[in-house]
VOZAVEX-684187 format. One record per residue (C-alpha): residue in three letters; x, y, z. Coordinates in Angstrom, 3 decimals, decimal comma. Example, Ala and Ser with C-alpha at 12.3 -4.5 7.8 and 13.67 -1.06 7.14 Angstrom:
! VOZAVEX-684187
pt residuo=ALA	px=12,300	py=-4,500	pz=7,800 .
pt residuo=SER	px=13,670	py=-1,060	pz=7,140 .
END
This chain:
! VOZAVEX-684187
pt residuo=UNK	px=-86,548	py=-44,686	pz=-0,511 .
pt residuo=UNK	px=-84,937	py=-43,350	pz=-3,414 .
pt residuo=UNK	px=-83,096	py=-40,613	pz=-1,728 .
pt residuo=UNK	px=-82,019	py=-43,080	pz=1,164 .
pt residuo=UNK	px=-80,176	py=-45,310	pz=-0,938 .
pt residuo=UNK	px=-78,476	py=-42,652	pz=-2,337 .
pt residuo=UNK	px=-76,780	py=-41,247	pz=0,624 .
pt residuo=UNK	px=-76,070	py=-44,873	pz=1,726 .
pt residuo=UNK	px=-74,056	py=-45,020	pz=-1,609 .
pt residuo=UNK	px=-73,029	py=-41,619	pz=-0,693 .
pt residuo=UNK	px=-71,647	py=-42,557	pz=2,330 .
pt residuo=UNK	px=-70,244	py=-45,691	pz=1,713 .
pt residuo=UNK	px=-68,107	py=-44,239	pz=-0,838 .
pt residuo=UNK	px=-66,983	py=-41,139	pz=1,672 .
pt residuo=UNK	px=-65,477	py=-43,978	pz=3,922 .
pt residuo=UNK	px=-63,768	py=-45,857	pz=1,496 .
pt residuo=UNK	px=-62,577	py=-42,718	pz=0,257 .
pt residuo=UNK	px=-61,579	py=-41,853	pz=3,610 .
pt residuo=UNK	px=-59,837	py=-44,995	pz=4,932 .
pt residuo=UNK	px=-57,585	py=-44,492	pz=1,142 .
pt residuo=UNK	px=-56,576	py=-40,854	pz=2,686 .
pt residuo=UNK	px=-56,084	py=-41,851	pz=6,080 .
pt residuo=UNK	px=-53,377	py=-44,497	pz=4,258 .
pt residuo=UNK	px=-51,685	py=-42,405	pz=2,334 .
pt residuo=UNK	px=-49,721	py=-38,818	pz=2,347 .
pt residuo=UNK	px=-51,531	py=-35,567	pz=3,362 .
pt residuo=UNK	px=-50,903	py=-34,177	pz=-0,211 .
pt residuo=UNK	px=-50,975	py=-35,322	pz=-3,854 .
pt residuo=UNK	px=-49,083	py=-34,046	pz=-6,506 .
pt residuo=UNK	px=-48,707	py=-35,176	pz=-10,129 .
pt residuo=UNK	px=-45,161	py=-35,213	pz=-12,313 .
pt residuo=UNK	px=-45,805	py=-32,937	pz=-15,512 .
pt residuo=UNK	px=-43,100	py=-32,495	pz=-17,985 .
pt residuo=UNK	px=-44,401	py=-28,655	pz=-18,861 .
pt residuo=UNK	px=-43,017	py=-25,830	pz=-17,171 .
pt residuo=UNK	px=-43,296	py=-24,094	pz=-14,406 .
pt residuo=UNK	px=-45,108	py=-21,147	pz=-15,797 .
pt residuo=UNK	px=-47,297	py=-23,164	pz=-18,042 .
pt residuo=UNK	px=-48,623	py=-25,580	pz=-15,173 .
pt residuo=UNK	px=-49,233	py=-22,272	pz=-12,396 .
pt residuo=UNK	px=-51,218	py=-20,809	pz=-15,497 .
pt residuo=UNK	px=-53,449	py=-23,963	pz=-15,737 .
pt residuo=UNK	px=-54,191	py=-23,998	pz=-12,204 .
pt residuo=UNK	px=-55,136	py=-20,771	pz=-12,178 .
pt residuo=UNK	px=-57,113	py=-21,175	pz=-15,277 .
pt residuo=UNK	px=-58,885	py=-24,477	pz=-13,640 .
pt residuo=UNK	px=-59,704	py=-22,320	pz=-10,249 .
pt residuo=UNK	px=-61,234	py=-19,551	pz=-12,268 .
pt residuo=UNK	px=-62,970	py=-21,834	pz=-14,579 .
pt residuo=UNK	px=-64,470	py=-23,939	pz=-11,310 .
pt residuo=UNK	px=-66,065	py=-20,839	pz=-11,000 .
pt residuo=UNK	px=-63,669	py=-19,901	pz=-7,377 .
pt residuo=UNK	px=-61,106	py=-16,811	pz=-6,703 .
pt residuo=UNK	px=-57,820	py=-17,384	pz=-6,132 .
pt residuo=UNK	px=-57,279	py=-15,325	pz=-2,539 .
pt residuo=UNK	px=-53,445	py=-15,748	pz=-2,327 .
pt residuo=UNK	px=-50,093	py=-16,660	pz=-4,170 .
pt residuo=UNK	px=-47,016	py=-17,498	pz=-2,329 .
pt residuo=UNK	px=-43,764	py=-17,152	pz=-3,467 .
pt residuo=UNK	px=-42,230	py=-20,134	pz=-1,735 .
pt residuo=UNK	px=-38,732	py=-19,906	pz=-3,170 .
pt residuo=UNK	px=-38,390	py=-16,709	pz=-3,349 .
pt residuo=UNK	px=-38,676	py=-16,459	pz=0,374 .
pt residuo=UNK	px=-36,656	py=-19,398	pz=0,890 .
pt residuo=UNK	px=-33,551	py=-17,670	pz=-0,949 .
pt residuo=UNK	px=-34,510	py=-14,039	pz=1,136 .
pt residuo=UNK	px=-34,090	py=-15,540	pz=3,862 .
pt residuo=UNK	px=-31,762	py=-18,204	pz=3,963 .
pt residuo=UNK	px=-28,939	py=-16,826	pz=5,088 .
pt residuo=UNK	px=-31,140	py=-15,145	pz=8,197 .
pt residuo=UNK	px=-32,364	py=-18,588	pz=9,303 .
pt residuo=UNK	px=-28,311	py=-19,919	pz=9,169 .
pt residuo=UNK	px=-28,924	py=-22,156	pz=6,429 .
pt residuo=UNK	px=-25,346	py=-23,036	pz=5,523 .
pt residuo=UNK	px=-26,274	py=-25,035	pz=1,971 .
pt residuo=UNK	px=-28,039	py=-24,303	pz=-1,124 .
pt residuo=UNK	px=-30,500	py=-21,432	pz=-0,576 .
pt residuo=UNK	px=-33,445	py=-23,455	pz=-2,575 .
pt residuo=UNK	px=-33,660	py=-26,671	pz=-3,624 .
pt residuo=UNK	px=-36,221	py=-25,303	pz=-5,968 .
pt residuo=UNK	px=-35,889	py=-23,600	pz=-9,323 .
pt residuo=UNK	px=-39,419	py=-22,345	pz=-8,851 .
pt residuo=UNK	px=-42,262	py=-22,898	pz=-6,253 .
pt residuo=UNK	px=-45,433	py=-21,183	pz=-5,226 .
pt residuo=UNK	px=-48,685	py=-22,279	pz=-3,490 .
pt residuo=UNK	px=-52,335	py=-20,848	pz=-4,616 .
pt residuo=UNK	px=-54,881	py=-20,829	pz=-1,982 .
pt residuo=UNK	px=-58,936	py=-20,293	pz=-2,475 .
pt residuo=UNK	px=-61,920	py=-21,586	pz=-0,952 .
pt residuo=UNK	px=-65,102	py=-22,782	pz=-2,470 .
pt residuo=UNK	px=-68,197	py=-21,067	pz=-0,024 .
pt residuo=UNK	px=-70,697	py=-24,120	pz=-1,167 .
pt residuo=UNK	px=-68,125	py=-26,812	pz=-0,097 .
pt residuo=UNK	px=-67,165	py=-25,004	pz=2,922 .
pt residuo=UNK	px=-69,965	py=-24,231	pz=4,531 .
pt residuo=UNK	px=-71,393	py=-28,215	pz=3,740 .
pt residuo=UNK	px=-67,713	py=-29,136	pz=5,759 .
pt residuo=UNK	px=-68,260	py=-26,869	pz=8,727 .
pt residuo=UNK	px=-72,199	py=-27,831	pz=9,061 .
pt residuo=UNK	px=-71,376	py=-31,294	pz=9,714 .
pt residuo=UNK	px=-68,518	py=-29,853	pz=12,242 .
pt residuo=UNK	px=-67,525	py=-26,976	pz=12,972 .
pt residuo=UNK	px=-63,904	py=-27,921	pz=13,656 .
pt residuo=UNK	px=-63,768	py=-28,428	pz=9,717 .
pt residuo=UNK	px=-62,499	py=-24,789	pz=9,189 .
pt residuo=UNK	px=-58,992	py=-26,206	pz=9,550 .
pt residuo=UNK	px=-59,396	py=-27,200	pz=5,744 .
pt residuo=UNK	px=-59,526	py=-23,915	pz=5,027 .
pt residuo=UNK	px=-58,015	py=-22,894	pz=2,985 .
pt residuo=UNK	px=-57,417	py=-25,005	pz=0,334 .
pt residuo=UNK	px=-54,033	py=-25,036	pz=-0,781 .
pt residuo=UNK	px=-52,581	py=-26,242	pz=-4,545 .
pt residuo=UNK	px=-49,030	py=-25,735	pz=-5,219 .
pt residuo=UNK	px=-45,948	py=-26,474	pz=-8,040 .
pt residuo=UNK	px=-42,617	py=-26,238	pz=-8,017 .
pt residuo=UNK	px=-39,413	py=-27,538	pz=-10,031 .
pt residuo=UNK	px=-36,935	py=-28,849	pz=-8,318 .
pt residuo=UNK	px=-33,287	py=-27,760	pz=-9,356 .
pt residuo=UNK	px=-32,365	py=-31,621	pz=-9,630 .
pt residuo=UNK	px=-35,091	py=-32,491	pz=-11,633 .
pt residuo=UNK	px=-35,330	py=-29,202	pz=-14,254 .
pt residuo=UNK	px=-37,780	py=-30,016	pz=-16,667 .
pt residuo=UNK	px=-40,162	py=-31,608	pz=-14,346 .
pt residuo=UNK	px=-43,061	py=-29,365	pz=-12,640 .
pt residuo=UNK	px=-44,429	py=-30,998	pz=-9,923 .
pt residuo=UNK	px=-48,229	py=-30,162	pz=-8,764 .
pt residuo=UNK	px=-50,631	py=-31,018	pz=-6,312 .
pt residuo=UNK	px=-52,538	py=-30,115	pz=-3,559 .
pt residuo=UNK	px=-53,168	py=-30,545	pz=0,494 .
pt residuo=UNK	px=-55,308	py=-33,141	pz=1,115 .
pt residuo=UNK	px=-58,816	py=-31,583	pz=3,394 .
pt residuo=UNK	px=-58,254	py=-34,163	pz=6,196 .
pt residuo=UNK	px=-59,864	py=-33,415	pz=9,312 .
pt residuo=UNK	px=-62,898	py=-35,253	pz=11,307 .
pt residuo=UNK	px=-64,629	py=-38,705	pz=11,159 .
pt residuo=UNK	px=-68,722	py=-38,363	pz=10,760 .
pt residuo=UNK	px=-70,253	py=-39,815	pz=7,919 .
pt residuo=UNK	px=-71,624	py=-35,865	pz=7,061 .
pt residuo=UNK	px=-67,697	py=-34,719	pz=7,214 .
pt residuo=UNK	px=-66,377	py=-37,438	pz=5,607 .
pt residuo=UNK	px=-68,988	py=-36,854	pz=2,505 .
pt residuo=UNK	px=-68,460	py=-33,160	pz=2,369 .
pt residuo=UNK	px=-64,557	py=-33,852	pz=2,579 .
pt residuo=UNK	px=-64,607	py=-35,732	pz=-0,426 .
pt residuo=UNK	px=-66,263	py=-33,415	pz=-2,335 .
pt residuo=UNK	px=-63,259	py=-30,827	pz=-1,753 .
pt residuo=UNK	px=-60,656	py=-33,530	pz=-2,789 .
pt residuo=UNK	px=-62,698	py=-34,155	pz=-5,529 .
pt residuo=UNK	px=-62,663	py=-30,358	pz=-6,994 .
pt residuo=UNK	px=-59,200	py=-29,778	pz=-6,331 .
pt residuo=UNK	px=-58,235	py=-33,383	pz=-7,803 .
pt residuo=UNK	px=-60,307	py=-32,326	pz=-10,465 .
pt residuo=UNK	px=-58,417	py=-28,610	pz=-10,860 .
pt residuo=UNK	px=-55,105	py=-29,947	pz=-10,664 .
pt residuo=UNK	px=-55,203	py=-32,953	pz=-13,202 .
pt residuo=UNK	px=-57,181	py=-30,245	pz=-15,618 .
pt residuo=UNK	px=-53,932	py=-28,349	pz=-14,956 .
pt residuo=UNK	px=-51,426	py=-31,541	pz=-15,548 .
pt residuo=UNK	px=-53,050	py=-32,844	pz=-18,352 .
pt residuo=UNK	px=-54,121	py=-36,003	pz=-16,571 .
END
């Protein structure tokens, strides 16, 4: 009895949760007035201290300015100062997401990212790719689990 009215909580709250992302944008990022280097070295920190590995680092503006010129972009190279994504995976969430489908491996994998914008120096923007994919009540409550942890990772790293 106990246990039932716990997943009907559960799931009620996966819904709502996921009738607010279906609203909004497919990423969230915060405003931090730190810089860039300080807020990449929180969310690394905040990865590592969830306890995941961090599997890759892009170097979004660097490639933008490489190749820039290649891909006949007339203007600024960047509008960036600085900008990089982080991408890792958490096995526990994952394999909850693809058990209730397996078409859930698109959320993989999940993807946090900063940058600075040249028009806005001062300002370190980070955030992360929302894990939208699916509609069953198992996929919807694993789904907001992984929002959850990397909501949780990136406000540790903003301060929020």
């Amino acid at each position: 009895m106990f246990g039932k009215l716990i997943l009907a909580v559960a799931t009620a709250l996966a819904l709502s949760f996921s009738a607010a992302m279906a609203s909004e944008h497919s990423f969230v990022s915060y405003a931090v007035t730190s810089s860039f280097e300080d807020v990449v070295f929180e969310v690394e920190n905040a990865i590592v201290d969830e306890g995941l590995i961090i599997d890759y680092r892009g170097h979004v503006n660097t490639m933008l300015e490489r190749t820039s010129e290649a891909v006949g972009n007339k203007g600024e190279k960047s509008p960036y100062i600085d900008a990089t994504y982080l991408h890792f995976c958490s096995a526990a969430l994952t394999h909850e997401a693809v058990s209730a489908d397996p078409e859930n491996l698109a959320i993989c994998p999940y993807v946090i990212f900063a940058y600075e914008l040249k028009s806005a120096p001062g300002t370190t923007y980070v955030g992360y790719r929302r894990p939208l994919a699916g509609s069953s009540e198992a996929t919807l409550a694993a789904l907001a689990k992984i929002e959850a942890l990397l909501d949780r990772i990136v406000r540790s790293a903003s301060g929020e």
